[in-house]
TORKOL-4160 file (C-alpha; in steps of 0.2 Angstrom, whole numbers, padded with zeros to 4 digits, m for minus):
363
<pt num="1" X="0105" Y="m0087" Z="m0084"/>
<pt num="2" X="0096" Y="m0073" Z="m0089"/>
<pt num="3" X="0100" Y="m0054" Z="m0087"/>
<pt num="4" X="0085" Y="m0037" Z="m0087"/>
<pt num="5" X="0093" Y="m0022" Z="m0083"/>
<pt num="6" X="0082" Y="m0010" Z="m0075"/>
<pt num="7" X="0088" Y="0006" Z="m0084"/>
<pt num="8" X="0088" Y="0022" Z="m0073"/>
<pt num="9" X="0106" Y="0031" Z="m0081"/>
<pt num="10" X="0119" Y="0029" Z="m0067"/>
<pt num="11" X="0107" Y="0020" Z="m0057"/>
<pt num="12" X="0103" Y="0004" Z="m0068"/>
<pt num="13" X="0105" Y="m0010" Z="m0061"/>
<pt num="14" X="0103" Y="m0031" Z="m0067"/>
<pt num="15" X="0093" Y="m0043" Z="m0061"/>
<pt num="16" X="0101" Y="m0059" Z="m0063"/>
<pt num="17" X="0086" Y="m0076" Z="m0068"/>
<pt num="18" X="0092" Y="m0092" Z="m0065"/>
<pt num="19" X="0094" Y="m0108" Z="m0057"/>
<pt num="20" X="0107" Y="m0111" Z="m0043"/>
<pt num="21" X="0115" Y="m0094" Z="m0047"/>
<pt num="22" X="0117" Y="m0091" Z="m0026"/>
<pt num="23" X="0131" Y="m0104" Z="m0030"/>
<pt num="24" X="0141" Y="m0088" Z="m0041"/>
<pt num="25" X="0148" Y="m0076" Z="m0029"/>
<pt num="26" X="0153" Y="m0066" Z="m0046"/>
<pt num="27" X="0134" Y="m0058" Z="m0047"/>
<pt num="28" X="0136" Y="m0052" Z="m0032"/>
<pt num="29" X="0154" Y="m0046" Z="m0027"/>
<pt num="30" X="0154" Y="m0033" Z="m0040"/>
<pt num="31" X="0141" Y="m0023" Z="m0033"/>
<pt num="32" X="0146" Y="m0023" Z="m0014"/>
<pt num="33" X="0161" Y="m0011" Z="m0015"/>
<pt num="34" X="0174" Y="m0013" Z="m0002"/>
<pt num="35" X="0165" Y="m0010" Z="0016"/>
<pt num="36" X="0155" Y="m0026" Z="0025"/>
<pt num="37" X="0141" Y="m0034" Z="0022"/>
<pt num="38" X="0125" Y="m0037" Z="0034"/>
<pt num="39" X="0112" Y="m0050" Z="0027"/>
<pt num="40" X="0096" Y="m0047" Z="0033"/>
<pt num="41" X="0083" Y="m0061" Z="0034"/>
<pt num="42" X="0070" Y="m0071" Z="0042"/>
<pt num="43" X="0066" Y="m0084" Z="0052"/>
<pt num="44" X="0062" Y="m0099" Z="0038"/>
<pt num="45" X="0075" Y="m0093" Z="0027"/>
<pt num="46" X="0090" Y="m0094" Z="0038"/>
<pt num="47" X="0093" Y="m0110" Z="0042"/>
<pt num="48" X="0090" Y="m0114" Z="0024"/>
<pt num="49" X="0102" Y="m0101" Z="0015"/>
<pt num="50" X="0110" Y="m0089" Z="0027"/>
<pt num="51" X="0126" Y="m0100" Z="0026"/>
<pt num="52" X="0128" Y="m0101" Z="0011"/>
<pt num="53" X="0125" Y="m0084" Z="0007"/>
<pt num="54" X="0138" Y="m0078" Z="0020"/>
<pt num="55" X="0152" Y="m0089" Z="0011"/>
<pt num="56" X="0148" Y="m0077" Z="m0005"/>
<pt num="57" X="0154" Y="m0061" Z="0004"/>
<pt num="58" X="0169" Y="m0071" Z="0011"/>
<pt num="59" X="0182" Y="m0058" Z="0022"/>
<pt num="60" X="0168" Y="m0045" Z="0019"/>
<pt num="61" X="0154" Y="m0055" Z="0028"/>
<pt num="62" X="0151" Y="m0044" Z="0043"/>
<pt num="63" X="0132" Y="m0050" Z="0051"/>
<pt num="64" X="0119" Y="m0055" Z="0052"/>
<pt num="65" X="0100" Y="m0052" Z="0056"/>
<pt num="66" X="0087" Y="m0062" Z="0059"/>
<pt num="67" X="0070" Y="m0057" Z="0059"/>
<pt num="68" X="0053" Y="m0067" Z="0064"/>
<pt num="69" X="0045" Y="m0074" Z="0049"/>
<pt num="70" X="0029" Y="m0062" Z="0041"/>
<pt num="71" X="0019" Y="m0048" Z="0036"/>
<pt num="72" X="0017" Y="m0041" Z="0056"/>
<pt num="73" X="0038" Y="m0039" Z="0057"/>
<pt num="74" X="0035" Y="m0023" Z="0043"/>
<pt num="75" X="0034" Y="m0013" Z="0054"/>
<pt num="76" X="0045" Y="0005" Z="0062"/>
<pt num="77" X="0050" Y="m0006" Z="0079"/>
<pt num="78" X="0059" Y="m0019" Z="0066"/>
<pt num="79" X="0068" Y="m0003" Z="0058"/>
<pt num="80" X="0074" Y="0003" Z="0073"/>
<pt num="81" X="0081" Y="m0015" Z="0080"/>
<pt num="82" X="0092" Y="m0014" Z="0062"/>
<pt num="83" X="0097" Y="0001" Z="0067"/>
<pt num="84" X="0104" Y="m0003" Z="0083"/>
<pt num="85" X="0111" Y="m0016" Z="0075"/>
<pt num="86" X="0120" Y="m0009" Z="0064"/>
<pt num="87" X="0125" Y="0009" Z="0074"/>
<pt num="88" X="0131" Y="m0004" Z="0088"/>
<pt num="89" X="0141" Y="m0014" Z="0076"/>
<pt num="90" X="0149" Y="0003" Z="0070"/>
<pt num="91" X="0144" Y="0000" Z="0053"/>
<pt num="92" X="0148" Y="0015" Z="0043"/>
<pt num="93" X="0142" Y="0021" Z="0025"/>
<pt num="94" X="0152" Y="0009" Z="0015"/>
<pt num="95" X="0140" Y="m0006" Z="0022"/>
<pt num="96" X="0130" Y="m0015" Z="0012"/>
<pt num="97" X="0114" Y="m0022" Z="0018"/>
<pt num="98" X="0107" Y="m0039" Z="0007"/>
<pt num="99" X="0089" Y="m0043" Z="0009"/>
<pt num="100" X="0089" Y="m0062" Z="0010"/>
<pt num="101" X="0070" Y="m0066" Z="0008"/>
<pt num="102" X="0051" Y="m0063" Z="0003"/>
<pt num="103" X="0043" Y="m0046" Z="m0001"/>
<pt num="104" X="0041" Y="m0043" Z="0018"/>
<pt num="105" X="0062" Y="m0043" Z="0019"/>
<pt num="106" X="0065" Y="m0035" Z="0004"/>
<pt num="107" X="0053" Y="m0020" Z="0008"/>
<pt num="108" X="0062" Y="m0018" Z="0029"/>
<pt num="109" X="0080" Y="m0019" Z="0022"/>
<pt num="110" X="0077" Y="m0007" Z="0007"/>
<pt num="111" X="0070" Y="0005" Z="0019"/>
<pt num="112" X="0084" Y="0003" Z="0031"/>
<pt num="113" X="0095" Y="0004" Z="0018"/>
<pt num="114" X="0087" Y="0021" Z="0013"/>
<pt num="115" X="0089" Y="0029" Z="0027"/>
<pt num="116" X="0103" Y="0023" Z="0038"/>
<pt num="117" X="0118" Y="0035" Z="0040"/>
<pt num="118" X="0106" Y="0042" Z="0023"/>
<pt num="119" X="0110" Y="0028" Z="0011"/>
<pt num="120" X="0119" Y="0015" Z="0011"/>
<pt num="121" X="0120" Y="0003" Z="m0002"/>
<pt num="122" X="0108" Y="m0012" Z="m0003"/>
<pt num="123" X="0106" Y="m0029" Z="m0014"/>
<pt num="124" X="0092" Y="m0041" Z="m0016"/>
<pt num="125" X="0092" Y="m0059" Z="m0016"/>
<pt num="126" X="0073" Y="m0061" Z="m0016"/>
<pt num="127" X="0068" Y="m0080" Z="m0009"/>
<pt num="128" X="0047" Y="m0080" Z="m0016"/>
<pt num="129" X="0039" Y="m0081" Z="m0030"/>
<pt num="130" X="0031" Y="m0067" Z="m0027"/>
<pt num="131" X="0047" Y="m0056" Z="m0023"/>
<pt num="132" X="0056" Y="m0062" Z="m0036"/>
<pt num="133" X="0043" Y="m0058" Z="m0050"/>
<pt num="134" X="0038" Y="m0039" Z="m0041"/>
<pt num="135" X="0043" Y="m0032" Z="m0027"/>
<pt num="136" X="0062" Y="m0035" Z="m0028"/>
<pt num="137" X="0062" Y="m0026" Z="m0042"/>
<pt num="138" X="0060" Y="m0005" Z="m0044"/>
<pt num="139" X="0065" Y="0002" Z="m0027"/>
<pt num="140" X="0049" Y="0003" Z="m0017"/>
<pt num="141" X="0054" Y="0003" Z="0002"/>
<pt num="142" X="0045" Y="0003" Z="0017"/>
<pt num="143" X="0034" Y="m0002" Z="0031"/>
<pt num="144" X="0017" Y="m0005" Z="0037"/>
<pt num="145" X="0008" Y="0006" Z="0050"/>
<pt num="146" X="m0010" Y="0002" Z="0059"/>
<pt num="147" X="m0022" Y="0012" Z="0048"/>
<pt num="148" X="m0014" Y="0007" Z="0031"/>
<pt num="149" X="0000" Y="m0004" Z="0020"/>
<pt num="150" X="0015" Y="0002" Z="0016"/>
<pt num="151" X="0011" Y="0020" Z="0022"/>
<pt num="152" X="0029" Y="0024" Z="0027"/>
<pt num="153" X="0043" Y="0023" Z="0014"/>
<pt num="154" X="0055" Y="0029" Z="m0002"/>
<pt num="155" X="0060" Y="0025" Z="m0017"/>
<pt num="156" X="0078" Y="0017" Z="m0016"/>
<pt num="157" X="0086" Y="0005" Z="m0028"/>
<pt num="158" X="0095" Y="m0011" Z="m0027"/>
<pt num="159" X="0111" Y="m0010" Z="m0034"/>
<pt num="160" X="0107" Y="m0027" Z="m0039"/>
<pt num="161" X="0092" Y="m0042" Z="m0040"/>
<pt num="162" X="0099" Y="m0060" Z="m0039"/>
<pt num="163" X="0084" Y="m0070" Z="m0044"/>
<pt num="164" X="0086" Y="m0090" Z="m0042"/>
<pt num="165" X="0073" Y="m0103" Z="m0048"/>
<pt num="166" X="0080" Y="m0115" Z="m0037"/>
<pt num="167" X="0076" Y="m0110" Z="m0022"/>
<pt num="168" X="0059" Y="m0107" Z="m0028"/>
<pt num="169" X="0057" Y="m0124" Z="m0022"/>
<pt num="170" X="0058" Y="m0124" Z="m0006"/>
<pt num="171" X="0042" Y="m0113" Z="m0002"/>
<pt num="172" X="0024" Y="m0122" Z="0003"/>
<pt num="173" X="0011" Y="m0121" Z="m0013"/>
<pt num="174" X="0001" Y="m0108" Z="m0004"/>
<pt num="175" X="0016" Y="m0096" Z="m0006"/>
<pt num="176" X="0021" Y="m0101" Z="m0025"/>
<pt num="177" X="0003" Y="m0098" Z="m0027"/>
<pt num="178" X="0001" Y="m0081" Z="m0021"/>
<pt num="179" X="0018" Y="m0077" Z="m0030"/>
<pt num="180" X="0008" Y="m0081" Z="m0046"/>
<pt num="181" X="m0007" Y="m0068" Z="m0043"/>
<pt num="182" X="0007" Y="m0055" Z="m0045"/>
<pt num="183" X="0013" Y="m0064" Z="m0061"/>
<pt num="184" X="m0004" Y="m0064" Z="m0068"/>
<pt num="185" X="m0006" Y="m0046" Z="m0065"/>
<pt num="186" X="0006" Y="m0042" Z="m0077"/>
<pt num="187" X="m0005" Y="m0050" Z="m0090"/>
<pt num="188" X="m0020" Y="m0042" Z="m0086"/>
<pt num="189" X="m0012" Y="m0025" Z="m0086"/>
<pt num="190" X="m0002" Y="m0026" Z="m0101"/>
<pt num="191" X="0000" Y="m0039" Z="m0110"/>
<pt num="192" X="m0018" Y="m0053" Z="m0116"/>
<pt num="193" X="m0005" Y="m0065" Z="m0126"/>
<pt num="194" X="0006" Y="m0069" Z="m0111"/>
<pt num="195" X="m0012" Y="m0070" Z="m0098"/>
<pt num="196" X="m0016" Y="m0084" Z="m0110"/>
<pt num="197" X="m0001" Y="m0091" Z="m0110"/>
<pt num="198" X="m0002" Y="m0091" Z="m0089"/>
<pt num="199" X="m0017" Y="m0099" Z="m0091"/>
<pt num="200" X="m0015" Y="m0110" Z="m0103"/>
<pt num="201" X="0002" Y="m0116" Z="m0095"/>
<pt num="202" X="m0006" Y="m0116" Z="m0075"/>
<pt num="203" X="0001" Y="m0134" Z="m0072"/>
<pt num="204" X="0018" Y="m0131" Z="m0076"/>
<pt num="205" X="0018" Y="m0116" Z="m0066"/>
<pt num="206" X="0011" Y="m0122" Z="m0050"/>
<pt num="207" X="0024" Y="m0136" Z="m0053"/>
<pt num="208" X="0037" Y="m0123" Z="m0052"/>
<pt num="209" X="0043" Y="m0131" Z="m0071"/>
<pt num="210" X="0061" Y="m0123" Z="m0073"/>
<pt num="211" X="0057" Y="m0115" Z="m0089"/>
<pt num="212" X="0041" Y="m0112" Z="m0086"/>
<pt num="213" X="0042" Y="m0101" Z="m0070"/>
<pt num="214" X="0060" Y="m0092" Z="m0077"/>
<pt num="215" X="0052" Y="m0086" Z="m0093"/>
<pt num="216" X="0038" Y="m0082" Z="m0083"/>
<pt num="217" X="0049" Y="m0071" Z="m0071"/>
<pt num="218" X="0060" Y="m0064" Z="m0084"/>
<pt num="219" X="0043" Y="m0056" Z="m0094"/>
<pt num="220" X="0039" Y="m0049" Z="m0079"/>
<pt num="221" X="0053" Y="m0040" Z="m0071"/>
<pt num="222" X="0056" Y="m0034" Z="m0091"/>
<pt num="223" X="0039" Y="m0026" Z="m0090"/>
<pt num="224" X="0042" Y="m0019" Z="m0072"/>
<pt num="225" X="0058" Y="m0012" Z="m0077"/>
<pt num="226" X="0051" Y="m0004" Z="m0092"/>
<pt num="227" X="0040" Y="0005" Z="m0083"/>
<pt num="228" X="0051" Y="0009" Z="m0069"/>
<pt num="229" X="0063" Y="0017" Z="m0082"/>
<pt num="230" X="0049" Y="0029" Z="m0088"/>
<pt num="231" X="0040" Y="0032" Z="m0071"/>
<pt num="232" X="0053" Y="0028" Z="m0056"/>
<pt num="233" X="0041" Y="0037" Z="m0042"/>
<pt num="234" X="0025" Y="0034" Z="m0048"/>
<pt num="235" X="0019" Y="0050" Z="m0055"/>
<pt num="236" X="0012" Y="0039" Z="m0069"/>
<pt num="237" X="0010" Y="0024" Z="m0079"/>
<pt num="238" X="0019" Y="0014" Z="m0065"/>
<pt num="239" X="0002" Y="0017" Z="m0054"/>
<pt num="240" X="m0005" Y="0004" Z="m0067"/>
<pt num="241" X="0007" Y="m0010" Z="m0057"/>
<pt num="242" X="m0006" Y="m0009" Z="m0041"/>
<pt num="243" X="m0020" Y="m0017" Z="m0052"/>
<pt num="244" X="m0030" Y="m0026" Z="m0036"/>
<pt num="245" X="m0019" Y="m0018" Z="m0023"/>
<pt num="246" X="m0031" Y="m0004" Z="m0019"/>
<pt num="247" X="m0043" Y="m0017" Z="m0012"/>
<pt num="248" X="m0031" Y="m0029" Z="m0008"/>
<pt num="249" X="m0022" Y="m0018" Z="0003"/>
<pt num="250" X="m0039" Y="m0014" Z="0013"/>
<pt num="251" X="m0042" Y="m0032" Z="0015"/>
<pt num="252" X="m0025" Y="m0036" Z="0023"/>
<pt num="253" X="m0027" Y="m0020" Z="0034"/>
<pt num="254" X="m0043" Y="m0025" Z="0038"/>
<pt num="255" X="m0041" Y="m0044" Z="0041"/>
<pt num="256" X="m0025" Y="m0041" Z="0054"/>
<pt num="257" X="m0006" Y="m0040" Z="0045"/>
<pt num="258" X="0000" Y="m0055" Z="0042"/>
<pt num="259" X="m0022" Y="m0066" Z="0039"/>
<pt num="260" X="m0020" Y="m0066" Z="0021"/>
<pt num="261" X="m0003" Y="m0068" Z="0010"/>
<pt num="262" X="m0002" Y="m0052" Z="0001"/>
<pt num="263" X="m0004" Y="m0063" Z="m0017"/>
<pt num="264" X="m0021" Y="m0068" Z="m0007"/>
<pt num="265" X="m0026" Y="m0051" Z="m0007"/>
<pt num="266" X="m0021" Y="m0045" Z="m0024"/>
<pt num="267" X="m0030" Y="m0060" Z="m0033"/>
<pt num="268" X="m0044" Y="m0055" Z="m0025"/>
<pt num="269" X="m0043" Y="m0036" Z="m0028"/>
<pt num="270" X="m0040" Y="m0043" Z="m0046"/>
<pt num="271" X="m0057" Y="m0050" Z="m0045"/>
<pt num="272" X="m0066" Y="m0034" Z="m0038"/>
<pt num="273" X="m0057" Y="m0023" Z="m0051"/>
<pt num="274" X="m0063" Y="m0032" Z="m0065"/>
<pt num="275" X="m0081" Y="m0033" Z="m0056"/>
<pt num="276" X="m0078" Y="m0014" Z="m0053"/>
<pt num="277" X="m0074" Y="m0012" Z="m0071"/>
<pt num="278" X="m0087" Y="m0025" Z="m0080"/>
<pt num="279" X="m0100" Y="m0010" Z="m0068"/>
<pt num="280" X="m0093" Y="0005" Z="m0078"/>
<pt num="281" X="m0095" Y="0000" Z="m0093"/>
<pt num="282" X="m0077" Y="m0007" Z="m0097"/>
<pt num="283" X="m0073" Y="m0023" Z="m0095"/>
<pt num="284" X="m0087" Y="m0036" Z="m0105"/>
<pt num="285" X="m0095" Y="m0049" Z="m0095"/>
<pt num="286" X="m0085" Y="m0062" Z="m0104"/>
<pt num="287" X="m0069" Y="m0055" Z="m0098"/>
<pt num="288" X="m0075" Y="m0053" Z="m0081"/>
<pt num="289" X="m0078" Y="m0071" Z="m0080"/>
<pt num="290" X="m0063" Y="m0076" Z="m0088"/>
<pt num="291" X="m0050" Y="m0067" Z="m0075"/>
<pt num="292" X="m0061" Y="m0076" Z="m0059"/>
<pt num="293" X="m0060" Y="m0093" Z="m0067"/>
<pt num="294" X="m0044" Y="m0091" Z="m0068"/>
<pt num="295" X="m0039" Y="m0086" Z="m0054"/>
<pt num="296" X="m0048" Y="m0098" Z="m0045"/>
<pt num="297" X="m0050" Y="m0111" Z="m0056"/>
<pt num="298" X="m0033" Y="m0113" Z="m0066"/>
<pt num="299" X="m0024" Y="m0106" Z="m0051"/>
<pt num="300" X="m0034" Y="m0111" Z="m0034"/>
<pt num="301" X="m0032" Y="m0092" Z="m0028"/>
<pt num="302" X="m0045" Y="m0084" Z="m0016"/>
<pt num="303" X="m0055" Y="m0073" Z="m0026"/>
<pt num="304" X="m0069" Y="m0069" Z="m0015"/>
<pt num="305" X="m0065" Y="m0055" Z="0001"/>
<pt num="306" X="m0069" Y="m0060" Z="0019"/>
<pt num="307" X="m0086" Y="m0057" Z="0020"/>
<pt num="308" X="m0085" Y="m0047" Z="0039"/>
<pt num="309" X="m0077" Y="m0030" Z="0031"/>
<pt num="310" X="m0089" Y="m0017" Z="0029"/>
<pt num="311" X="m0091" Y="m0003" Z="0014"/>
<pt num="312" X="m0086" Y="0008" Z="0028"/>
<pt num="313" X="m0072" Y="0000" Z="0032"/>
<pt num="314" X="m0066" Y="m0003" Z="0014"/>
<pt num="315" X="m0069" Y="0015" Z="0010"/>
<pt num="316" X="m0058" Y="0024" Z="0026"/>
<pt num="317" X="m0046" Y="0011" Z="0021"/>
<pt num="318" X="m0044" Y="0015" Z="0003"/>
<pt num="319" X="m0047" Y="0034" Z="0004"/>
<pt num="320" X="m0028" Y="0033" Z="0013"/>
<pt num="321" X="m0023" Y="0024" Z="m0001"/>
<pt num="322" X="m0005" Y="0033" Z="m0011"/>
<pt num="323" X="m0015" Y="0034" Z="m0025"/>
<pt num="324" X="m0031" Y="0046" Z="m0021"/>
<pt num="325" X="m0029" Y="0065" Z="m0023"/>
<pt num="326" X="m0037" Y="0077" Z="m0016"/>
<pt num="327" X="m0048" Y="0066" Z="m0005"/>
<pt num="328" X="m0054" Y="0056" Z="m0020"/>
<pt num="329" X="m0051" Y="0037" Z="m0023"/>
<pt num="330" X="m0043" Y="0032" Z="m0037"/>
<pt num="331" X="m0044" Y="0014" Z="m0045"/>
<pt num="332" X="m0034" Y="0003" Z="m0056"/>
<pt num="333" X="m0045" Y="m0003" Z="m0068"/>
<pt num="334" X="m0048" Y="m0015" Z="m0084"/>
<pt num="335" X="m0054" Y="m0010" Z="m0102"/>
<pt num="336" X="m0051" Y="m0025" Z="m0108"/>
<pt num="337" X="m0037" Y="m0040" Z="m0104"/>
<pt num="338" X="m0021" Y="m0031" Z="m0107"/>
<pt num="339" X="m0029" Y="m0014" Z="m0105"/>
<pt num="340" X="m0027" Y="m0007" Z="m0089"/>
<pt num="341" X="m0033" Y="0011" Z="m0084"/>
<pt num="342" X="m0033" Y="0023" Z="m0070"/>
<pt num="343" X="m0052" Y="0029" Z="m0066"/>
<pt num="344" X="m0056" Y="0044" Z="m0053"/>
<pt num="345" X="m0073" Y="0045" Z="m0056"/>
<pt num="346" X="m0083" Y="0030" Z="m0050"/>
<pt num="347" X="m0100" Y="0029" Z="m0046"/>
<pt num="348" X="m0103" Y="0027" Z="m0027"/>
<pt num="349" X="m0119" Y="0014" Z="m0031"/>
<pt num="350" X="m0107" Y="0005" Z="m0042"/>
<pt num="351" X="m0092" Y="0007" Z="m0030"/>
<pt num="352" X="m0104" Y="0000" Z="m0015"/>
<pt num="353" X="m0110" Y="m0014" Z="m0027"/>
<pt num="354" X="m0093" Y="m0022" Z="m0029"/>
<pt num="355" X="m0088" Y="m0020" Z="m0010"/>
<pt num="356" X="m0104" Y="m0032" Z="m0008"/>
<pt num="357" X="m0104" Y="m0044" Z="m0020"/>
<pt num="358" X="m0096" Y="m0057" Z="m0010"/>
<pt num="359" X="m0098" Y="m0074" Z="m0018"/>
<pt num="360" X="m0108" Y="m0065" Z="m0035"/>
<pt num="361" X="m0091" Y="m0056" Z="m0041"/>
<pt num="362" X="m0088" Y="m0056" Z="m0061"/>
<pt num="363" X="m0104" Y="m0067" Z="m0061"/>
């Protein structure tokens, strides 16, 4: 087992790597106090580990909740069903909730957490790829609303993130995959030597090789919680962590909660970034290429966006996106591989040439 602390003073917090560590009820106890417990979870991921899961938290082990399985469950009807669950249950302040699942789980407890009785505490056990590497880690919270992703939310952290490989294995390849677009992210933002190593070691990772996949996750959640420690609420640096997810966040509002896996989306709002960025002036044409191949070559991800959404469509979606100010979009974009930048001040021509490339993107 491997432990990175996400270090925010007297709010730190591990995150615990390793296979078959839901079988030590010694990661978790510690961090649960001395109220109940209520695992929140979904559909797939219940039969699977929901027993085995309550029999860590023993005597304390109060409930449980079940939710359907996907992206369209994110949503302010799913919070309040937790929070008649938990207000009819009497559950007082010294609960702890434990998000058992994907990033979709993860994101719907943290928020409930957040804001029941005004905070209660909350634990992660993330089941994806995807969750494990990301969103599990650094205390973003929240839900989905019609006109855009992840609109409603805060900023609450886990008290702590039990990562195991093992049960990495029981997902379908289209959901390790998606997982991975996240993984490469941090390579293209940050850090060229481990990109190439991704790529370089694609086989292994698909294959969900155990050291493979955990040194994979362990560089990752030590970047995110480097960042996180210097930029908790995203007043900074930390923006640079939604490289793709401006586009990829209009896709997935676009297409219907729930079309595309939200990996899909990012790889492919990898892929426009570095189109957007190769336009500007930044990124060479070499590099462009490189990150599509890739992608889609080394990885089989989707890299080109669903031809039926419009420019006007992607640019009401995007200008409600967290990370324009003042009415002016703001994109996450590549100076080189391993050089990520925020840019305000993007050509329109350029900006409408991307959103249009379809098939031609990075080529």
């Amino acid at each position: 087992m491997q432990t990175v602390t996400v270090d925010l003073d007297d709010r730190s917090y591990p995150i615990f790597i390793g296979a078959n560590l839901l079988e030590n009820a010694d990661l978790l106890l510690p961090h649960i106090g001395n109220g109940r417990v209520v695992v929140v979870t979904n559909e797939i991921v219940a039969p699977i580990y929901l027993e085995r899961v309550q029999l860590l938290f023993g005597r304390q082990f109060g409930s449980s909740i079940v939710l359907p399985d996907g992206e369209a469950t994110k949503n302010l009807d799913t919070i309040g069903q937790i929070y008649d669950h938990l207000l009819q249950g009497k559950y007082d302040r010294k609960t702890t909730l434990v998000a058992l699942g994907g990033g979709v789980v993860g994101d719907i407890t943290g928020f409930a957490a957040a804001t029941f009785q005004r905070g209660v505490n909350f634990l992660q056990i993330p089941t994806t790829l995807l969750a494990q590497v990301d969103s599990s880690v650094g205390g973003k919270t929240g839900v989905n609303h019609a006109l855009g992703k992840n609109m409603i939310g805060s900023f609450y952290q886990p008290k702590c993130v039990v990562a195991d490989t093992e049960v990495l294995r029981s997902l379908p390849e289209r959901e390790v995959r998606a997982g991975l677009a996240e993984v490469l992210k941090y390579g293209l933002i940050n850090n060229p030597e481990f990109f190439a190593w991704l790529a370089h070691n694609s086989t292994e990772l698909l294959e969900l090789d155990n050291a493979c996949i955990s040194e994979a996750i362990k560089i990752c959640c030590e970047a995110k919680a480097n960042i996180v420690a210097q930029d908790e609420k995203e007043s900074g640096i930390r923006a640079l962590l939604n490289l793709g997810h401006t586009f990829g966040h209009a896709i997935e509002t676009a297409s219907g909660y729930g079309v595309w896996l939200h990996g899909e989306t990012v790889a492919m709002g990898m892929v426009m970034a570095a189109d957007l960025s190769k336009r500007i002036g930044w990124l060479s044409s070499a590099e462009a290429i490189q990150i599509r191949e890739v992608l889609e070559k080394n990885f089989g991800m989707p890299v080109e966006p669903p031809a039926d959404i419009t420019v006007a469509q992607y640019l009401d979606l995007m200008s409600s996106d967290k990370k324009a100010e003042l009415g002016k979009l703001r994109f996450i974009l590549l100076k080189a591989i391993g050089e990520a930048a925020i840019e305000g001040d993007v050509e329109d021509a350029m900006l409408e040439s991307t959103l249009t490339a379809g098939s031609k993107l990075c080529l």
